[in-house]
C-alpha positions as CSV (number, residue, x, y, z in Angstrom):
1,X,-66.9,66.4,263.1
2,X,-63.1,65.4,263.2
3,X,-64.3,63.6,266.0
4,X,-67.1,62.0,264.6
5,X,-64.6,60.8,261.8
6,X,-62.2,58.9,264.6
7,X,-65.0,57.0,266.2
8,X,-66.5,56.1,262.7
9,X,-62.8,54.8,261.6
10,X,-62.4,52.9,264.6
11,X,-65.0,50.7,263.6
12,X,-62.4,49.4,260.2
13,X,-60.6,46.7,261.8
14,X,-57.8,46.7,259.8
15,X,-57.4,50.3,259.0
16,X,-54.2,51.0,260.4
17,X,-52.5,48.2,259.5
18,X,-53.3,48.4,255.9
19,X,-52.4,52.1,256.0
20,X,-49.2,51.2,257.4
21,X,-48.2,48.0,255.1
22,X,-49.2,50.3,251.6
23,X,-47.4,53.5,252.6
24,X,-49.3,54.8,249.8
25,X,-50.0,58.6,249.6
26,X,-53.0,59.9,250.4
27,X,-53.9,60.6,246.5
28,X,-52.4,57.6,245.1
29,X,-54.2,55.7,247.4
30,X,-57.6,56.9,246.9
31,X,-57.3,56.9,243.5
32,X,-56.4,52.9,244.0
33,X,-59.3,52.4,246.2
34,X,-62.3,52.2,243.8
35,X,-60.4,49.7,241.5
36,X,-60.7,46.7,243.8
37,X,-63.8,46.4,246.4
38,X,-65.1,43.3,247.5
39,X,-67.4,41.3,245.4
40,X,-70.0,42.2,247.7
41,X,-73.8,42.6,245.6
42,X,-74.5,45.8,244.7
43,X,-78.6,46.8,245.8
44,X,-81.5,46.3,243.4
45,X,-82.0,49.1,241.1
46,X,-85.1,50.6,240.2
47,X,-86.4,50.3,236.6
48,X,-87.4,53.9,234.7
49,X,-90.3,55.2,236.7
50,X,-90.9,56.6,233.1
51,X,-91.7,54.9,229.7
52,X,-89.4,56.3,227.4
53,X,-90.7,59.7,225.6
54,X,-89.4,58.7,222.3
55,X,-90.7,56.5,219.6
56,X,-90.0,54.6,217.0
57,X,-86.3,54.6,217.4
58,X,-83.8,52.7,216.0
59,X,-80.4,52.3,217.7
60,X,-77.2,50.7,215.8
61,X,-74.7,49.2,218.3
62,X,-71.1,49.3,217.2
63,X,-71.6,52.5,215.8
64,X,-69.1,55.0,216.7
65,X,-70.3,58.8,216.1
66,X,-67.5,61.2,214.9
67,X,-68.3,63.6,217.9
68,X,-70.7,63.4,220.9
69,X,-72.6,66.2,220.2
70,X,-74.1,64.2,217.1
71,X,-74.8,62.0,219.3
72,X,-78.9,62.1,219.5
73,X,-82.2,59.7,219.7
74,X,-84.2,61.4,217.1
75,X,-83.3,61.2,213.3
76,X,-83.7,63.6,210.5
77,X,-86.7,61.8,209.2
78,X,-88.2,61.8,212.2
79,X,-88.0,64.9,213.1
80,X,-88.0,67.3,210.1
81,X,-85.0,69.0,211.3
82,X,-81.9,69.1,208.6
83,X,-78.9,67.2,209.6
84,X,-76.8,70.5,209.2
85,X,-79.6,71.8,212.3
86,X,-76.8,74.3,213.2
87,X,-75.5,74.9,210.5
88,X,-71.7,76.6,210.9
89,X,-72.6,78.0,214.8
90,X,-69.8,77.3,216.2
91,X,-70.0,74.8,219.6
92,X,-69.7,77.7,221.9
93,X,-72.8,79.4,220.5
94,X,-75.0,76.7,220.5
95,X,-74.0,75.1,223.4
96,X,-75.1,79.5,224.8
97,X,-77.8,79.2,222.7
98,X,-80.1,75.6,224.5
99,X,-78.5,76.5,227.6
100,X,-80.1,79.9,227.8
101,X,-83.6,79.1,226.1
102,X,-86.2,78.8,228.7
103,X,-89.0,76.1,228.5
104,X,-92.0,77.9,227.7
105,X,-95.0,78.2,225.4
106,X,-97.9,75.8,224.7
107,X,-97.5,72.1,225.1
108,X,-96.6,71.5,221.7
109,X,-94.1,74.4,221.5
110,X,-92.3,72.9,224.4
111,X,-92.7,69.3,223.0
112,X,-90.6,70.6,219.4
113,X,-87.9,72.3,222.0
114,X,-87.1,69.1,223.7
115,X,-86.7,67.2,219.8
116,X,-84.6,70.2,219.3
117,X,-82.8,68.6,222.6
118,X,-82.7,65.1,221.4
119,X,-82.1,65.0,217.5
120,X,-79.1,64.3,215.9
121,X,-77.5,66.4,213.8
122,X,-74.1,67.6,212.4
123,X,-71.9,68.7,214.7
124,X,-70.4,72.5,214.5
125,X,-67.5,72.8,212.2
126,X,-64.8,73.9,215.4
127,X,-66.2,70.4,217.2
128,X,-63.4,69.2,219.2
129,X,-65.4,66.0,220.2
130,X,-65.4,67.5,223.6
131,X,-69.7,66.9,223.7
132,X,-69.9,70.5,224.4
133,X,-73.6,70.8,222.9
134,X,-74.3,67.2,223.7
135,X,-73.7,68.8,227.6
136,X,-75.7,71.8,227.1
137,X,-78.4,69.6,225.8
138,X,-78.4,66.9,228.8
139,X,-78.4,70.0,230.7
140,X,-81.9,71.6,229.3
141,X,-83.2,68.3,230.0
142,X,-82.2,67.5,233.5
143,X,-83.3,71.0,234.3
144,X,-87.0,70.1,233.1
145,X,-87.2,67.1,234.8
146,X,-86.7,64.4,231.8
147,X,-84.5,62.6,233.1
148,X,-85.2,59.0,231.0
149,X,-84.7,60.8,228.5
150,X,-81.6,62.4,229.4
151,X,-80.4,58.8,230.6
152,X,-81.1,57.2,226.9
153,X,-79.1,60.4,225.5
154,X,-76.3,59.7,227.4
155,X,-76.4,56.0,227.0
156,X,-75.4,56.4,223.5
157,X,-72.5,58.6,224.7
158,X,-68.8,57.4,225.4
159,X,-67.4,58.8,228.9
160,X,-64.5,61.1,227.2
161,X,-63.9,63.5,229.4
162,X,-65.0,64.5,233.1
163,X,-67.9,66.1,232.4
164,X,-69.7,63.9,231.0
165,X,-68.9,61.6,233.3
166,X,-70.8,64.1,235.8
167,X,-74.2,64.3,233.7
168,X,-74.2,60.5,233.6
169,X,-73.5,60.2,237.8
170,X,-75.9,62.7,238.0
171,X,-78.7,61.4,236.7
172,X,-77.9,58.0,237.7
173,X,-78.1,58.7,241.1
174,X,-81.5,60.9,240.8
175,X,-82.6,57.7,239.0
176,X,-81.1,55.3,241.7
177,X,-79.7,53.4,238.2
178,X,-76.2,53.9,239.5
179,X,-74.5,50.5,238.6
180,X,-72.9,51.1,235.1
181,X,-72.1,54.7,236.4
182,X,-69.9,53.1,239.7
183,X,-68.5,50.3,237.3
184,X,-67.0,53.2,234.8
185,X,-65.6,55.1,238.0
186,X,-64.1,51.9,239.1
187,X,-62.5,51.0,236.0
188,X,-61.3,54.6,234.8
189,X,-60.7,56.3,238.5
190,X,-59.4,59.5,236.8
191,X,-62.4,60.3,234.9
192,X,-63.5,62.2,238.0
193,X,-61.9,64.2,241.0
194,X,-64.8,63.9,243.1
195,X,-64.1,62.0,246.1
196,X,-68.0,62.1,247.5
197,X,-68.7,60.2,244.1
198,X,-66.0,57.2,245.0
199,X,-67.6,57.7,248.3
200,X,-71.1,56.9,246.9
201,X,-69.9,54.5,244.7
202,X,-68.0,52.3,247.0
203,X,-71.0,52.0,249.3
204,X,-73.7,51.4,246.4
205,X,-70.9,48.1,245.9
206,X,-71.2,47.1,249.6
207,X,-67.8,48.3,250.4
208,X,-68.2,50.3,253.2
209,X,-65.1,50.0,254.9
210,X,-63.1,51.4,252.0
211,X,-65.9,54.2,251.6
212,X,-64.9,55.1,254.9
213,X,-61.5,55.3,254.5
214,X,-62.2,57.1,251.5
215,X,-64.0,60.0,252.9
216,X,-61.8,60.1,256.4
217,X,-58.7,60.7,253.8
218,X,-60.7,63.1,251.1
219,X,-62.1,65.4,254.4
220,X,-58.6,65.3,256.0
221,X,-56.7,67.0,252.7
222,X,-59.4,69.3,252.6
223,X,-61.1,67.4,249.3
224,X,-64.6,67.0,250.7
225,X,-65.8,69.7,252.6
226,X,-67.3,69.7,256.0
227,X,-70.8,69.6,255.3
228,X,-70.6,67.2,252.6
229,X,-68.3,64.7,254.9
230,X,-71.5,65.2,257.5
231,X,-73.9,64.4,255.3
232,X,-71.8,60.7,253.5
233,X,-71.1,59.9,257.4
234,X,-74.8,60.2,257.8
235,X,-75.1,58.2,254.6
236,X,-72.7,55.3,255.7
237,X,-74.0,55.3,259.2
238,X,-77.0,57.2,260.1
239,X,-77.0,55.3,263.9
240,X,-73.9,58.1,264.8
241,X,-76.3,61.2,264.5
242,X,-79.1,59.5,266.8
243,X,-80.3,62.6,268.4
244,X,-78.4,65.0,266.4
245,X,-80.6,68.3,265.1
246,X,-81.0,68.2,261.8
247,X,-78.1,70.0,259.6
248,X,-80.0,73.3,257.7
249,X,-80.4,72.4,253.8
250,X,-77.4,73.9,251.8
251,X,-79.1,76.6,249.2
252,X,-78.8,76.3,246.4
253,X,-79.0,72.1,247.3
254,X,-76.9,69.8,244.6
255,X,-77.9,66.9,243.5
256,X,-75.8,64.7,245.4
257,X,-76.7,67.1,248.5
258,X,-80.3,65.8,247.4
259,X,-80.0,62.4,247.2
260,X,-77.9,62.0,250.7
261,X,-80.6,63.9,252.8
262,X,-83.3,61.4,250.7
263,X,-81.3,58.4,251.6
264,X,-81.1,59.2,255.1
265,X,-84.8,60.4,255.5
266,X,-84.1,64.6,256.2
267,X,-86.6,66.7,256.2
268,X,-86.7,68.4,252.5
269,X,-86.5,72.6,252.1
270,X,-89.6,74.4,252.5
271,X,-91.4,75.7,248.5
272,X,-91.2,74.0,245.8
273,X,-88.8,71.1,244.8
274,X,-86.5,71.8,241.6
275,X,-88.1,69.4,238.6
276,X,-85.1,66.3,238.6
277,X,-85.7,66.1,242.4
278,X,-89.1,65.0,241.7
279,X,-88.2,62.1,239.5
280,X,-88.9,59.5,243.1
281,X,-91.7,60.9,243.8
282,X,-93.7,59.7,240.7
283,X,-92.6,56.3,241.8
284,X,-95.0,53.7,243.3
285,X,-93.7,54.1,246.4
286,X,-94.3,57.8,246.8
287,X,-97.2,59.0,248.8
288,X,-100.3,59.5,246.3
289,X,-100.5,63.2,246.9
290,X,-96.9,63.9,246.6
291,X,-97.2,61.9,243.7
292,X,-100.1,63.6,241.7
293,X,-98.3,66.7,242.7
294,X,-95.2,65.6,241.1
295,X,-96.6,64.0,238.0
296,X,-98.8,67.5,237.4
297,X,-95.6,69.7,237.3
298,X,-93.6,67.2,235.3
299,X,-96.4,66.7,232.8
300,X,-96.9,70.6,232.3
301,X,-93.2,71.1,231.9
302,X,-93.4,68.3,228.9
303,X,-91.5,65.8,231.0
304,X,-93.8,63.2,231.9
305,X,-96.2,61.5,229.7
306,X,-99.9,62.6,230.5
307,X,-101.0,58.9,231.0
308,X,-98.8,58.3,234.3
309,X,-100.7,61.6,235.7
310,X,-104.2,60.3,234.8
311,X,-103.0,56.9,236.8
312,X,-101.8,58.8,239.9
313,X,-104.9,60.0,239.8
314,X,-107.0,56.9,239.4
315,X,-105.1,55.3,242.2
316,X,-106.9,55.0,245.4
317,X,-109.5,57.4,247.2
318,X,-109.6,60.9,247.2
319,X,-108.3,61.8,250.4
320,X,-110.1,64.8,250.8
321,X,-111.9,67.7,248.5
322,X,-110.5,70.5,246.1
323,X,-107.2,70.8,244.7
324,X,-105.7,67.4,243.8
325,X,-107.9,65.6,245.3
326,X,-110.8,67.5,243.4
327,X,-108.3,66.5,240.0
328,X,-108.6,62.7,241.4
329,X,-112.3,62.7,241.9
330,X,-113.3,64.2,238.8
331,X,-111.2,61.9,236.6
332,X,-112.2,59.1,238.6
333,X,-116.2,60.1,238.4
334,X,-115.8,60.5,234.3
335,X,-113.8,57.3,234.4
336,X,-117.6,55.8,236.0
337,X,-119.9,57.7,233.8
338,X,-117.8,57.0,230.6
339,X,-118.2,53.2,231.5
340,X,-121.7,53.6,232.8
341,X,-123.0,55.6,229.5
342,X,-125.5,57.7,231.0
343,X,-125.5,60.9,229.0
344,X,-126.7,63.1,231.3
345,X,-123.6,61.9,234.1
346,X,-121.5,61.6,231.6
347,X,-122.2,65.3,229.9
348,X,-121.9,66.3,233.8
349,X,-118.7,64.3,234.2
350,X,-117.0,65.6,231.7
351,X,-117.5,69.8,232.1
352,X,-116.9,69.4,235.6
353,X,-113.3,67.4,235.3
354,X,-112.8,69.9,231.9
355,X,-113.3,72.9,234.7
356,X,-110.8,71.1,237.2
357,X,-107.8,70.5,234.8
358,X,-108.5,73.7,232.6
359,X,-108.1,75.7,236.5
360,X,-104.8,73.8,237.3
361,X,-103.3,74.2,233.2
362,X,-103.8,70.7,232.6
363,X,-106.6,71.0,229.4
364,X,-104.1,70.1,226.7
365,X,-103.3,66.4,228.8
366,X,-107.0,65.7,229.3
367,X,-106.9,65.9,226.0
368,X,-104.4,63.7,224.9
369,X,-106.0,61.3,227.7
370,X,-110.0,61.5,226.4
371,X,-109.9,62.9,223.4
372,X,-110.2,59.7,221.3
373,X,-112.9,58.0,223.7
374,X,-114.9,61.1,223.2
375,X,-114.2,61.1,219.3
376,X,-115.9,58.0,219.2
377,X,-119.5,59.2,221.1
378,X,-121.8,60.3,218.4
379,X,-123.3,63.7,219.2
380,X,-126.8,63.5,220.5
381,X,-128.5,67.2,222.5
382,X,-128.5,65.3,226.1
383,X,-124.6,66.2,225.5
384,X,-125.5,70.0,224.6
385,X,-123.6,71.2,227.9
386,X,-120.6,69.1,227.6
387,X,-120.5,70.3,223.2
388,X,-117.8,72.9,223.7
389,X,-115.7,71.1,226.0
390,X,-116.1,68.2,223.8
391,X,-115.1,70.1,221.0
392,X,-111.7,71.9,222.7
393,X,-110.4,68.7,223.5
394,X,-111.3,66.9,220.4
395,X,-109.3,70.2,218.5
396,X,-106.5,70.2,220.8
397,X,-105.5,66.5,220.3
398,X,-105.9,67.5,216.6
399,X,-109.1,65.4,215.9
400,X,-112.0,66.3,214.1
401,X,-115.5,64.8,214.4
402,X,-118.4,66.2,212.0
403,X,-121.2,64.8,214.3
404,X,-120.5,67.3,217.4
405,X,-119.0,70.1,215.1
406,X,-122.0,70.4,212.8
407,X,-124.6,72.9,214.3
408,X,-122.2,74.0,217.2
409,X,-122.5,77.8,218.1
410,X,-118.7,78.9,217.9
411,X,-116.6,81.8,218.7
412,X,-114.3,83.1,216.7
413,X,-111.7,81.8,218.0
414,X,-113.2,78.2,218.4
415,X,-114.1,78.8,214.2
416,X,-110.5,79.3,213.5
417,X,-109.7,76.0,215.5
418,X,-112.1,74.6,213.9
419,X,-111.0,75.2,210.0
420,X,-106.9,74.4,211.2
421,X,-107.7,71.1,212.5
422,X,-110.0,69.8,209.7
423,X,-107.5,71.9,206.9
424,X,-110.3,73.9,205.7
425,X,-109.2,77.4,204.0
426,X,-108.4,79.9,206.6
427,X,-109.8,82.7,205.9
428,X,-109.5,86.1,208.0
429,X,-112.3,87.4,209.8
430,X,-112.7,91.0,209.5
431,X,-114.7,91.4,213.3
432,X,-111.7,88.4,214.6
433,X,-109.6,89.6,217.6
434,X,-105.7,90.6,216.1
435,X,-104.6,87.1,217.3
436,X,-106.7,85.7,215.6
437,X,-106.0,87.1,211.8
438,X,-102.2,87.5,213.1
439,X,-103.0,83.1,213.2
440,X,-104.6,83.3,209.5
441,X,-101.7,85.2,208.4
442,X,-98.8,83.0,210.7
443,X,-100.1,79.7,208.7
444,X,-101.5,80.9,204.9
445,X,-100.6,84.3,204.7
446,X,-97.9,86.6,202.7
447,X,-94.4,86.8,204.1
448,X,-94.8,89.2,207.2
449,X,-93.2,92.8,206.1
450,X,-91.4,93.0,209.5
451,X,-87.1,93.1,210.3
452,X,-87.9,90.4,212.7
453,X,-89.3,87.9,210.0
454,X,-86.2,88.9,207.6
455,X,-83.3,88.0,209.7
456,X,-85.2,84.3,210.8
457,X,-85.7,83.9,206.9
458,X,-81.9,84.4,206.6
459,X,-81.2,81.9,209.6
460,X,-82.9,79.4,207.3
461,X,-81.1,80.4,204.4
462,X,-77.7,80.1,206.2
463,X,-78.5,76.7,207.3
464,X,-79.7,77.7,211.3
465,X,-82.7,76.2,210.9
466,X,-82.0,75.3,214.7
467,X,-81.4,78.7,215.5
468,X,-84.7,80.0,213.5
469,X,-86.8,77.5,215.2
470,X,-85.9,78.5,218.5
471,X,-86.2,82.3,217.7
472,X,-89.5,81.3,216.4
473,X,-90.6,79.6,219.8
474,X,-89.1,82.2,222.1
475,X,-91.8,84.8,219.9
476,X,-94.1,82.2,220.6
477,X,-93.5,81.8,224.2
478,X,-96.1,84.0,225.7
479,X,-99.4,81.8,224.2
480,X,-102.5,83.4,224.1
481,X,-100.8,86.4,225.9
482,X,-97.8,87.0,222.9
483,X,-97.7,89.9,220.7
484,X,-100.1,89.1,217.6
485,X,-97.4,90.2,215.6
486,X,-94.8,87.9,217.2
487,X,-97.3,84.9,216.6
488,X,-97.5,85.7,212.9
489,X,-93.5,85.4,212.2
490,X,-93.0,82.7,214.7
491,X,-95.5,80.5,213.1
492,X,-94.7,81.6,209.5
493,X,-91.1,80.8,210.2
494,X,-92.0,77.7,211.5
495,X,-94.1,76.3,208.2
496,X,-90.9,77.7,206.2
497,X,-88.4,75.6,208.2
498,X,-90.7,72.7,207.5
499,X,-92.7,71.8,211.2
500,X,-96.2,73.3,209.4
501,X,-98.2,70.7,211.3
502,X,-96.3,71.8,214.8
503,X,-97.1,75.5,213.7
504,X,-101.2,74.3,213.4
505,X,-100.9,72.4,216.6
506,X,-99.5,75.6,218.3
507,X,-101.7,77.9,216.8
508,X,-104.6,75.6,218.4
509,X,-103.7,75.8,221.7
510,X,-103.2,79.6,221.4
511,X,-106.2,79.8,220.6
512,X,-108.4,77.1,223.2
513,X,-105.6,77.0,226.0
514,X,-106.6,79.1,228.7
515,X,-104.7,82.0,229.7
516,X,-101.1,80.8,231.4
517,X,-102.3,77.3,230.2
C-alpha cells in the first residue's frame, strides 16, 4: 500500500517542491489545505430522490433558536404535542430515551414516532446548546432511512460543534448533496478531525492533487487507517487497482466505507442493506427491481412516501412472476381495470393486488394509494367479492362510505372498525375477542385500574408528555399481537395526551392489519 501511495504521488508535479518551499508541519498543513483549492466546478448534485414528508411548514429565516435541540420542522399546532414535550428530562435522558426506542408498531404508530423526531419543542432545562437531542433525533432518523427529512432537520441547524458537523457530512454524502457540507469544512477546517472527510471533500471540488497529498500525509502519521487510505486511493484513481481482488467489506461497513465502495462500483455485502444505504437505490437510475425492493422497505419503515413505491411499480414490465414482480403486475392490472371500468376485472383486480401487498405487509400503503378512487365507486353486487377488501382499505385510510358498508356481513373485528372510523358509539361486544373490548375500553372507556396506566398518567401530569407517548407506543408496539391489556393503556394514554384521532387510526390497523403487518 505504502507503495501504492509513492506511485500515486508521483503523479503531483509539484509535490515536492511545494512541500519543500512551505515547510509546514504535517498538521498545520493539512489543516491549511482545504481552505484554498482551485476554482475547479464541483459535479452536479442530485435533487431529493424524496419529496419532503412534512407539510405545511413554515420556516422564518434569520431566526436564531436559543439551542439546537429546539430546533425542529413540526410546530406545536401541528402537531399536538406541548412545547414543554420533555418537560424537565434532563438532555442526557432524552437524548437515552429516542436513541433507544425502536421503530415499531402499525404504520400510524411509527408515523407519530417520527413527529416525535421532528417537532420542536423546549429544550431540557441543563441544555448546554450542545444539540445533544437534536443528535439523538438525526440519529433515529438516519437509522430508518429518512434521510430528506433528516437533511431539512439539520438544515435549520448551525454547525456548533463536531458532531454535528458529522450528521450533516453524513447524510450529505448518502444523499450525494455534499456541496454546502465541503464549503463549511473548507471555511471552518477545525470543525472536524477527519482527514478522509477533507479527502472526500477536496475531490468533490476537483482538487485532486491536494486530496492526494492529503491522504499520503493523514495515512503516513497514522490518521487514516490502511483500509480506509485503500479504499480513497481507489476513489481518486480506480485505474491503480486494475486487476486487484476485491478488498472484503469491513463489518459493521460506515457510511463513508459505503459510499467509496458505491463510487467505485464494489461489489455490496451479501443480506440485507442497512435502511440509509438504500436512499440511491430509489433513484431513477437504480435498476427497477432493486428499486421496488428499496422503496418496499423504506415505505414500511415510514420513510418513504407510499406514492414513489406504487411508481416503481408502474414503471416498466414485469420482468418475471411472483414476488415483486407479482407486486408490479397486480398494481399495474388494477391500474387497467380501474381505467377500463369493467366490474367484474376490476372486483378481480382489486382482491388479487389486496392478497399481493396484504402477503408482503404493504395493506396499509395500498390504502393510502386507492382508497379515495375506490371511495368514489358506488357499491353495486358484481363488486360482492372485492366488498371486504374494499371496505379494509377504505377504514384504514380513515374513510367511510355508506354505499359499500350498508348490508356488508362483518366480523367483529371489521364492526369495531367500522363504528371508530364513522365515530359511532363504541360499544363492547360481550362474544368480541379481548383485543377487541381491550380497543372499546383504550378509546371510550374508564381510566384502566392498572400501575402501568398510573405512572404514564403522572408522566402527563409532570409535563413528559414525550415520554408518555413513547411509553404508550412501545405497549403498542406488538399490533394485532400486543397484550390486550397493553393496548388499552397505550391508547387511553394516548387520547389523554391529546393524539385521540392517532389513537383511532391505530386502533384500526390493529384491528385490519394482518398479523406482522
Amino acid at each position: 500500500m505504502r507503495l501504492l501511495l509513492l506511485v500515486f504521488s508521483s503523479t503531483l508535479g509539484f509535490t515536492a517542491s511545494a512541500l519543500a518551499q512551505a515547510p509546514l508541519s504535517a498538521i498545520d498543513w493539512l489543516s491549511e489545505s482545504i481552505k484554498d483549492p482551485p476554482a475547479f466546478e464541483i459535479p452536479a448534485e442530485t435533487a431529493p430522490l424524496v419529496a419532503p414528508l412534512i407539510q405545511d411548514i413554515s420556516v422564518k429565516k434569520g431566526l436564531t433558536p436559543v439551542s439546537p435541540d429546539a430546533i425542529g420542522l413540526l410546530s406545536p399546532s401541528l402537531t399536538g404535542f406541548s412545547a414543554a414535550l420533555w418537560g424537565d428530562m434532563p438532555a442526557s435522558e432524552i437524548a437515552e430515551l429516542l436513541t433507544s426506542f425502536p421503530n415499531e408498531g402499525t404504520p400510524e404508530a411509527r408515523s407519530l414516532f417520527r413527529r416525535l423526531l421532528l417537532a420542536q419543542a423546549n429544550p431540557a432545562p441543563d441544555d448546554h446548546q450542545t444539540g445533544l437531542v437534536l443528535q439523538a433525533r438525526v440519529s433515529r432518523l438516519l437509522n430508518i432511512g429518512a434521510l430528506d427529512a433528516a437533511e431539512a432537520l439539520l438544515g435549520l441547524t448551525p454547525v456548533t460543534n463536531p458532531a454535528i458537523f458529522q450528521q450533516k457530512f453524513d447524510v450529505a454524502i448518502l444523499t450525494n448533496r455534499t456541496r454546502e457540507v465541503c464549503d463549511a469544512l473548507k471555511a471552518s477546517p477545525a470543525i472536524s478531525d477527519d482527514l478522509s472527510a477533507r479527502v472526500f471533500c477536496l475531490a468533490r471540488g476537483g482538487d485532486w492533487n491536494a486530496a492526494a497529498i492529503t491522504l499520503s500525509l493523514g495515512a503516513g502519521i497514522g490518521a487514516i487507517d490502511p483500509a480506509r487510505e485503500e479504499m480513497l486511493i481507489r476513489f481518486l484513481d480506480p485505474e491503480l487497482f486494475e486487476g486487484e481482488p476485491d478488498p472484503i467489506p469491513p463489518n459493521p461497513m460506515g457510511i463513508m466505507d459505503f459510499v467509496l465502495r458505491e463510487a467505485v462500483l464494489l461489489p455490496r455485502p451479501a443480506g440485507l442493506m442497512p435502511l440509509p444505504y438504500l436512499y440511491r437505490d430509489i433513484g431513477p437510475r437504480a435498476p427497477l427491481r432493486a428499486r421496488i425492493e428499496a422503496s418496499e422497505r423504506l415505505v414500511k419503515a415510514g420513510s418513504l412516501p407510499s406514492n414513489l413505491l406504487f411508481a416503481a411499480y408502474r414503471e416498466g414490465k414485469a420482468a418475471a412472476s411472483g414476488g415483486v414482480w407479482g407486486r408490479a403486475n397486480s398494481v399495474q392490472t388494477l391500474d387497467k381495470a380501474l381505467n377500463e371500468g369493467s366490474m367484474e376485472n376490476l372486483s378481480r383486480a382489486i382482491t388479487d393486488t389486496y392478497s399481493e401487498l396484504s402477503n408482503a405487509d404493504l395493506l396499509n400503503a395500498m390504502a393510502e394509494e386507492y382508497a379515495e378512487k375506490l371511495a368514489a365507486l358506488e357499491y353495486s353486487p358484481d363488486y360482492a367479492n372485492a366488498r371486504l377488501p374494499v371496505l379494509d382499505l377504505l377504514h384504514l385510510a380513515n374513510i367511510s362510505n355508506v354505499t359499500w358498508a350498508e348490508g356488508a356481513e362483518l366480523n367483529g373485528k371489521r364492526q369495531l372498525a367500522l363504528a371508530i372510523v364513522t365515530q359511532a358509539p363504541l360499544i363492547i361486544d360481550p362474544t368480541g375477542s379481548a383485543m377487541q373490548q381491550s380497543i372499546v375500553n383504550g378509546l371510550n372507556g374508564p381510566l384502566p385500574d392498572s400501575p402501568a396506566a398510573a405512572r404514564l398518567l403522572t408522566l402527563l401530569e409532570e409535563n413528559r408528555q414525550g415520554q408518555a407517548i413513547l411509553a404508550s407506543l412501545r405497549l403498542l408496539s406488538g399490533g394485532a399481537l400486543a397484550d390486550p391489556e397493553g393496548v388499552k393503556t397505550g391508547l387511553y394514554v394516548l387520547v389523554a395526551a391529546g393524539q385521540s384521532e392517532v389513537a383511532r387510526r391505530i386502533a384500526v390497523q390493529i384491528l385490519l392489519l394482518p398479523v406482522g403487518g
